[in-house]
C-alpha positions as CSV (number, residue, x, y, z in Angstrom):
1,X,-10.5,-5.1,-14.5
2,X,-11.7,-2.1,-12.2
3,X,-8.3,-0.2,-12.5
4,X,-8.8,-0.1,-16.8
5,X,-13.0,-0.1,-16.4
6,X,-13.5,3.5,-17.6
7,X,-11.4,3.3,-20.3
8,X,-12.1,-0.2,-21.8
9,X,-15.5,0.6,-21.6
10,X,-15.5,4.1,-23.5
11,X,-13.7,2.0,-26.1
12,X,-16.3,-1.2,-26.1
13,X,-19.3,1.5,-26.2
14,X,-17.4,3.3,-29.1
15,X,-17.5,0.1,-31.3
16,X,-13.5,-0.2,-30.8
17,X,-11.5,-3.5,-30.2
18,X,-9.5,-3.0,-27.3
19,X,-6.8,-5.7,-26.0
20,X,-6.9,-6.6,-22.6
21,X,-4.3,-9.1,-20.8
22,X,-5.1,-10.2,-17.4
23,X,-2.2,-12.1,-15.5
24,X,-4.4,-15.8,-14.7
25,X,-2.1,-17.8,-12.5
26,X,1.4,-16.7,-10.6
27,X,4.4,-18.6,-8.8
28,X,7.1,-17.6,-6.6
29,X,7.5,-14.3,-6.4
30,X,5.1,-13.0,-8.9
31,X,4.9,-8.7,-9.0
32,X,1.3,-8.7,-9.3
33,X,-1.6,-11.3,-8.9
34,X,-4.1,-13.1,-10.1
35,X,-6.6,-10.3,-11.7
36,X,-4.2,-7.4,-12.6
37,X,-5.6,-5.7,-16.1
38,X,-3.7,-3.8,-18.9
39,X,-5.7,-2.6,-21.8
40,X,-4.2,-1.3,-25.4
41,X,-6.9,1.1,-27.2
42,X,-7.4,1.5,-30.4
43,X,-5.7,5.0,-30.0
44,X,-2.4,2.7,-28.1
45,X,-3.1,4.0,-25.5
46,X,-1.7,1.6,-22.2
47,X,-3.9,1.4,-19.1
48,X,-3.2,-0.8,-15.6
49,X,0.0,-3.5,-15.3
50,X,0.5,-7.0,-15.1
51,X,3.5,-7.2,-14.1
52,X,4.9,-3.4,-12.5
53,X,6.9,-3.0,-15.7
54,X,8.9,-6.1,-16.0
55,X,7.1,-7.6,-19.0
56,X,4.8,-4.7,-20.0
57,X,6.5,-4.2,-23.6
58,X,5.7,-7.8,-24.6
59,X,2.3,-7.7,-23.0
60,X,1.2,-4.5,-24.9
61,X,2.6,-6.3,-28.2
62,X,0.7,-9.2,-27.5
63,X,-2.5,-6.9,-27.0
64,X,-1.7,-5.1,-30.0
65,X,-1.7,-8.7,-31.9
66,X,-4.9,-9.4,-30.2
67,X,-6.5,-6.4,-31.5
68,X,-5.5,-7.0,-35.1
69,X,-5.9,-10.7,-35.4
70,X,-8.8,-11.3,-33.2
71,X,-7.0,-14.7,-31.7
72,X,-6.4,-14.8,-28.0
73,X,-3.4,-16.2,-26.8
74,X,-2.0,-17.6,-23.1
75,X,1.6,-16.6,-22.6
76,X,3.9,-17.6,-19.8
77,X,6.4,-15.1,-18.6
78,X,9.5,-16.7,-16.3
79,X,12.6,-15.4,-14.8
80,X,15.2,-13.1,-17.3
81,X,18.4,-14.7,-18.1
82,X,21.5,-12.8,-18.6
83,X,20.9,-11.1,-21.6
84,X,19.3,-7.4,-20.8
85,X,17.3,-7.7,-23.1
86,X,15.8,-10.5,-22.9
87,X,11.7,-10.5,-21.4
88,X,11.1,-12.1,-18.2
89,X,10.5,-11.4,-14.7
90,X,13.1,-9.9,-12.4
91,X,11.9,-10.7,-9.7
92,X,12.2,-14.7,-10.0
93,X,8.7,-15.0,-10.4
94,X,5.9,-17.0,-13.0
95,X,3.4,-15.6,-14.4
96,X,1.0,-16.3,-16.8
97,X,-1.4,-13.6,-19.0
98,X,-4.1,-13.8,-21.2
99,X,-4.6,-11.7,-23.6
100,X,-7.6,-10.9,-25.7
101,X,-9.6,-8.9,-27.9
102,X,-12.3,-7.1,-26.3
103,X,-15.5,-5.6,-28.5
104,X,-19.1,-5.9,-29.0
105,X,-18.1,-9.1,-31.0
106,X,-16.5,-10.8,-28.6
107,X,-17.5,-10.2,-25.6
108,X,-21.1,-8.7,-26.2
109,X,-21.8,-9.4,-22.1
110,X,-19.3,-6.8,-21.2
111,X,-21.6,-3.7,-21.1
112,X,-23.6,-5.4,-18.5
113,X,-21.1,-6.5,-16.6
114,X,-19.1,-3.1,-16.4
115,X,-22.7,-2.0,-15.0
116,X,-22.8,-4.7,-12.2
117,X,-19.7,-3.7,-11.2
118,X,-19.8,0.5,-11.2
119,X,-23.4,-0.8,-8.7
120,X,-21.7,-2.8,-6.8
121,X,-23.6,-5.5,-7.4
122,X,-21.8,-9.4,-7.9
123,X,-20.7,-10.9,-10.7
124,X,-18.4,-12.9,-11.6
125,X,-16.5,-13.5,-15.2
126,X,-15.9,-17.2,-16.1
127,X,-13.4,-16.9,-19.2
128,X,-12.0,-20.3,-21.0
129,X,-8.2,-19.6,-21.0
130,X,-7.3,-23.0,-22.8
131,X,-8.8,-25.9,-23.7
132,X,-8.9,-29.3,-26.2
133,X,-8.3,-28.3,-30.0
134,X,-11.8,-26.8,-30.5
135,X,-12.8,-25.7,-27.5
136,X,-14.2,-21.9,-27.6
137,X,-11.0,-20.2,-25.9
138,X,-11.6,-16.7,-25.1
139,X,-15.2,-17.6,-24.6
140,X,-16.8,-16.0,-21.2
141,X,-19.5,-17.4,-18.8
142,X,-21.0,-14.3,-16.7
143,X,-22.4,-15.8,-13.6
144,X,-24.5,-14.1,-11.1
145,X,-26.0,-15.3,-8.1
146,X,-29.0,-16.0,-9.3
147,X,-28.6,-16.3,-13.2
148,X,-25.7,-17.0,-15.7
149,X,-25.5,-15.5,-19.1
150,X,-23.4,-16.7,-22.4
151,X,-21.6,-20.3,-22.7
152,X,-18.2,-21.9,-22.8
153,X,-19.4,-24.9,-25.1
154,X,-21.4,-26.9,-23.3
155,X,-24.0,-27.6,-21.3
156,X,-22.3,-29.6,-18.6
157,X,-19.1,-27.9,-18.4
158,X,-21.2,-24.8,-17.9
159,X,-23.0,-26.4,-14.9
160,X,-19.9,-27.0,-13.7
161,X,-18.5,-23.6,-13.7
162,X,-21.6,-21.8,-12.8
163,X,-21.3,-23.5,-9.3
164,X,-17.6,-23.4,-8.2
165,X,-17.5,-19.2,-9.7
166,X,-20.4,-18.9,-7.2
167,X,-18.6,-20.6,-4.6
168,X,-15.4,-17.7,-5.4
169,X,-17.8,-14.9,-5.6
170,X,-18.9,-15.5,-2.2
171,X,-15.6,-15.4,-1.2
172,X,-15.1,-12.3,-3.1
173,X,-12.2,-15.2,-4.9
174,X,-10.4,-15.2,-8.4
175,X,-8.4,-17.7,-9.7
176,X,-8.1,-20.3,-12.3
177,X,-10.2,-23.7,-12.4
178,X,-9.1,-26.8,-14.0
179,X,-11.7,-29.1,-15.8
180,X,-12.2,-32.2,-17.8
181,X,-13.7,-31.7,-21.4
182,X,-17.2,-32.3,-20.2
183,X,-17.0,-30.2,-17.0
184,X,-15.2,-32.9,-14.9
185,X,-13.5,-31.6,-11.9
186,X,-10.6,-34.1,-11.7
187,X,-9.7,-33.6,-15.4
188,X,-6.7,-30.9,-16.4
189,X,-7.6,-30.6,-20.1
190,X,-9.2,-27.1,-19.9
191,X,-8.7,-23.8,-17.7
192,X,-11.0,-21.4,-16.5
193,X,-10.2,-18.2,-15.5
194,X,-12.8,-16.8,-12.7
195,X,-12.8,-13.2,-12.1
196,X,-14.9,-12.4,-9.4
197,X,-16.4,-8.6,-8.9
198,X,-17.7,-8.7,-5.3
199,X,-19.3,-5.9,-3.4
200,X,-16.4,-4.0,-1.5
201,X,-15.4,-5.7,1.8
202,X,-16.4,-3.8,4.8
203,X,-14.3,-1.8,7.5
204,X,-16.4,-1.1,10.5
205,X,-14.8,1.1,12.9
206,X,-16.3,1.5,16.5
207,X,-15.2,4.6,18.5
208,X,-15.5,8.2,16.9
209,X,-12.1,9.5,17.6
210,X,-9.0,11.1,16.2
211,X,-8.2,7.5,15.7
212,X,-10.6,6.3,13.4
213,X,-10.8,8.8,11.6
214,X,-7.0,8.0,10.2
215,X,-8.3,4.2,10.1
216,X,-11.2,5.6,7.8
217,X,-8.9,7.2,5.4
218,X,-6.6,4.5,5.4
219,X,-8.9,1.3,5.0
220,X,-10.8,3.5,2.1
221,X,-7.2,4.0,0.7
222,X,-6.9,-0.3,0.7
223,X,-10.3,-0.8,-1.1
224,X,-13.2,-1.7,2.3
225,X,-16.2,0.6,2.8
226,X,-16.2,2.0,5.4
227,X,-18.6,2.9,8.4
228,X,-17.7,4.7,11.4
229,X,-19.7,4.1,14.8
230,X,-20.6,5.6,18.1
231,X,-23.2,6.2,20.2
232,X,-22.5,9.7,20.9
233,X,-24.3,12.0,18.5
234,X,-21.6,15.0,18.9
235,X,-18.5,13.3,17.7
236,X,-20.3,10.6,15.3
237,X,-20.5,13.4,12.2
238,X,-19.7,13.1,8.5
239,X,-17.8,16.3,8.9
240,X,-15.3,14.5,11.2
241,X,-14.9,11.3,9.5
242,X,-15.6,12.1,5.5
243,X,-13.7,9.8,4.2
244,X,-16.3,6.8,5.9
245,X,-18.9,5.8,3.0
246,X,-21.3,6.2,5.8
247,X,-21.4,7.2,9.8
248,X,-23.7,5.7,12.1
249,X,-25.0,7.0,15.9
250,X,-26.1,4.0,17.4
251,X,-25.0,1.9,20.1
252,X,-21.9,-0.5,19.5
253,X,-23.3,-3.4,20.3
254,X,-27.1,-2.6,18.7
255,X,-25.4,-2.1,15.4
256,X,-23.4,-4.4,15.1
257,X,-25.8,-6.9,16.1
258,X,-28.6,-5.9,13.2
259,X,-25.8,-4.9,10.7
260,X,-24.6,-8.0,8.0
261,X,-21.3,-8.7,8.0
262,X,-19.2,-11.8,6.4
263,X,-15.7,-13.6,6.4
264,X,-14.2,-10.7,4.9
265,X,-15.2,-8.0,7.3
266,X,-12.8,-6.5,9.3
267,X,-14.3,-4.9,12.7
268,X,-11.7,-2.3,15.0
269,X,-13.4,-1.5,18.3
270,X,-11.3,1.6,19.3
271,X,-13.6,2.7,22.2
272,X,-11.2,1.1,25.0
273,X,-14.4,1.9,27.0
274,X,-15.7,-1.5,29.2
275,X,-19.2,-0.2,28.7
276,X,-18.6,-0.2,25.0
277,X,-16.7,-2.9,24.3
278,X,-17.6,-5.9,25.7
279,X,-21.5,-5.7,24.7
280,X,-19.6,-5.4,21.6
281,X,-17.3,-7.5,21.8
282,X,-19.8,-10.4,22.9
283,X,-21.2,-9.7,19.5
284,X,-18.5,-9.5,17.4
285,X,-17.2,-13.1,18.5
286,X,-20.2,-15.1,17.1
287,X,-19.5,-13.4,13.6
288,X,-17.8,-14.7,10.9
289,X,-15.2,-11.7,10.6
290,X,-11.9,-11.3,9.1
291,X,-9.9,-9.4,11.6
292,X,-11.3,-7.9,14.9
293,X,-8.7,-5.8,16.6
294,X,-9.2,-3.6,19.7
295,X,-7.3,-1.0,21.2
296,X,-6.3,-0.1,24.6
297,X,-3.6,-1.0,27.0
298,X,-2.2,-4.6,28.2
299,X,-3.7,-3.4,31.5
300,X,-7.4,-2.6,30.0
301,X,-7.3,-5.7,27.8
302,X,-6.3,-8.3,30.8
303,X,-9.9,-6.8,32.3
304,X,-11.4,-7.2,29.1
305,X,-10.7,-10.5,28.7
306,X,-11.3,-11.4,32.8
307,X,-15.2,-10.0,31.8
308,X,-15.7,-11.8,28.5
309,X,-14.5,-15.0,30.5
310,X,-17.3,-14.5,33.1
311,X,-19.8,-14.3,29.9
312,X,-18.7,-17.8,29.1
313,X,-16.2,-17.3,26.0
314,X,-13.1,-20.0,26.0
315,X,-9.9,-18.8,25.4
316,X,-9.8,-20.4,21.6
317,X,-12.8,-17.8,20.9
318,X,-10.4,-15.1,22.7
319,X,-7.4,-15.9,20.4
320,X,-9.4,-13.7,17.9
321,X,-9.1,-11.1,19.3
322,X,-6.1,-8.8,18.0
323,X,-5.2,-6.6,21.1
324,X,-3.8,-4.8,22.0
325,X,-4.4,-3.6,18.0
326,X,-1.7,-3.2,15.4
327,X,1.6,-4.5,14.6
328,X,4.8,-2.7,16.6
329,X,6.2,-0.1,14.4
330,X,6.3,2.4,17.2
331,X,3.6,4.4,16.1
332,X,2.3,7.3,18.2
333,X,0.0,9.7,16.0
334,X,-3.5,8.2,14.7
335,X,-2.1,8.3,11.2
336,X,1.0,6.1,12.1
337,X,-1.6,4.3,14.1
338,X,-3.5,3.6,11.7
339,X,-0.6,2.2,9.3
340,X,0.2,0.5,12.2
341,X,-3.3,-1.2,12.1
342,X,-3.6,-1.6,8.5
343,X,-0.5,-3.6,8.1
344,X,-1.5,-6.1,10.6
345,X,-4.8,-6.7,9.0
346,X,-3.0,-7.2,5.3
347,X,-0.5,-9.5,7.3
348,X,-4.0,-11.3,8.8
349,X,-5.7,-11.3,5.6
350,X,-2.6,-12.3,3.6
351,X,-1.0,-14.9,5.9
352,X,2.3,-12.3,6.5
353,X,4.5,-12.1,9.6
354,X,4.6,-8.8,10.3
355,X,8.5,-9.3,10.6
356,X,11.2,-7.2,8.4
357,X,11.7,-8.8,5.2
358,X,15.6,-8.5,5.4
359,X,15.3,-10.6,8.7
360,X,13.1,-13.6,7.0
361,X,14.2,-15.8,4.4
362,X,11.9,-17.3,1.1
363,X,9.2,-15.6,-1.1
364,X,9.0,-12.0,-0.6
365,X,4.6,-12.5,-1.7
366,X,2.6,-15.4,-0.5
367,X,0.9,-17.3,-2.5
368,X,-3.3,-16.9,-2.7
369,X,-4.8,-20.3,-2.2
370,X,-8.8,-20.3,-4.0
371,X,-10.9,-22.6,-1.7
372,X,-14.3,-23.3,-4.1
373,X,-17.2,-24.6,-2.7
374,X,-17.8,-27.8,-4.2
């Protein structure tokens, strides 16, 4: 929803009904996943993709049915057959969308949600996708971490849904969840689509240099927020690095010690400095992080590793280490660098190779697996 927020907003505010399909569950190689928005206005105006154009003419005429008849509808799009033009996916993929009317009617917890999210604040939308003959479909739970607002028809189902979106909005998750009519977990009778809006996952880059300052424009281009830090006062300046949402002058180590971090932070230590690092680096081990990568030669990092040994760390807690940083693409400039970096954390994050895709057989995408805490 952030990529059509402006937009589906102005209409919602306006009194408009807007349609808005948002692809709920994918197999194989789906173009797009689970999240992707397009709106319709009332104007017909198309905003966002679900699919990067495959299916986009039967979506919008869906959303365009959605706006007139106020029924929301789940539609499954496959793979195309022979005919040209027929509507399906290409790429030999599965998706499926819901679409939906969207006003002050219908979703009268939208306003407040599109607020959450411009703040940065978590929230997470819990929207019944299908369900038993009269269940409430289109129906939306908002659940915060510490309140919920609206219903999906009962009491107990809510319960239900209010913890496991939690457990996804901590993980900054969306997917769909599968219930019984009353909210049991092992039942398949309804779905759930949960949308979660979490604050932005961080990028913390150690190590003011020419370096970083390409990983700063880079990992704001991919969506983290991004903070740049050194101890030296004379390189660690907005000036040099403005495209970090902030840039700190403190001591590795200090900051990252008193600075709160979770399992989808991604720390680069980029000082190649022993002074520097392995302070830091003793730090950065007992944190829950996504990706910690650190640059510098085999030669530097063989000493690296020979001090963190001495501190007492096995060579399991060493494995996380990504060093020296970056997938081999042959890089040499800190912009190429920082590609080079980038790509390995998405290949981390996303369970990739890093190989050439002509040279490995299968799915081109993975598939996103939604752990909820139960």
């Amino acid at each position: 929803m952030r990529d059509v927020l402006t937009d589906l907003r102005t209409w919602w505010e306006a009194g408009e009904t807007s349609g808005l399909a948002t692809v709920v569950g994918t197999w194989r190689s789906a173009p797009r996943q689970p999240g992707a928005t397009m709106a319709v206005g009332p104007d017909g105006a198309a905003i966002g993709s679900v699919s990067g154009g495959c299916v986009e003419g039967a979506v919008y005429e869906l959303a365009e049915q959605c706006r007139a008849t106020s029924v929301p509808v789940l539609q499954r799009y496959g793979v195309s057959d022979d005919d040209a033009f027929s509507v399906g996916l290409t790429c030999g993929g599965i998706i499926d969308v819901f679409v939906e009317p969207v006003n002050r009617r219908s979703f009268p917890e939208l306003g407040d949600v599109l607020a959450d999210v411009r703040a940065g604040r978590p929230v997470a939308v819990a929207t019944l996708v299908s369900g038993p003959p009269g269940a409430p479909v289109g129906a939306h739970l908002i659940v915060r971490p510490e309140s919920v607002e609206g219903t999906l028809g009962g009491e107990r189902f809510d319960e239900a849904v209010r913890d496991d979106a939690r457990g996804l909005l901590d993980q900054g998750g969306t997917g769909i969840l599968r219930y019984g009519p009353h909210g049991e977990r092992r039942g398949d009778d309804a779905a759930v689509f949960v949308s979660s809006f979490a604050p932005k996952p961080r990028m913390i880059v150690f190590g003011a240099i020419d370096f970083a300052a390409a990983l700063a424009r880079v990992g704001a281009f991919l969506g983290f927020r991004v903070t740049v830090c050194d101890a030296r006062a004379t390189f660690a300046t907005s000036r040099r690095f403005p495209d970090a949402d902030e840039v700190v002058v403190d001591w590795p180590h200090r900051y990252l010690a008193a600075t709160p971090v979770d399992a989808r932070t991604v720390v680069c230590v980029l000082t190649h400095d022993p002074k520097f690092d392995v302070p830091l680096l003793e730090v950065a081990l007992n944190k829950p992080l996504a990706y910690l990568g650190v640059m510098g030669s085999r030669r530097t990092h063989e000493d690296r590793v020979r001090r963190l040994r001495e501190i007492g760390f096995s060579d399991a807690d060493l494995r996380r280490l990504h060093a020296p940083i970056g997938l081999d693409i042959g890089g040499r400039t800190p912009e190429e660098t920082a590609i080079s970096i980038a790509a390995e954390i998405i290949a981390t994050r996303q369970g990739g190779s890093g190989g050439q895709l002509r040279a490995l057989s299968g799915p081109i995408h993975h598939e996103q697996h939604i752990r909820v805490a139960r």
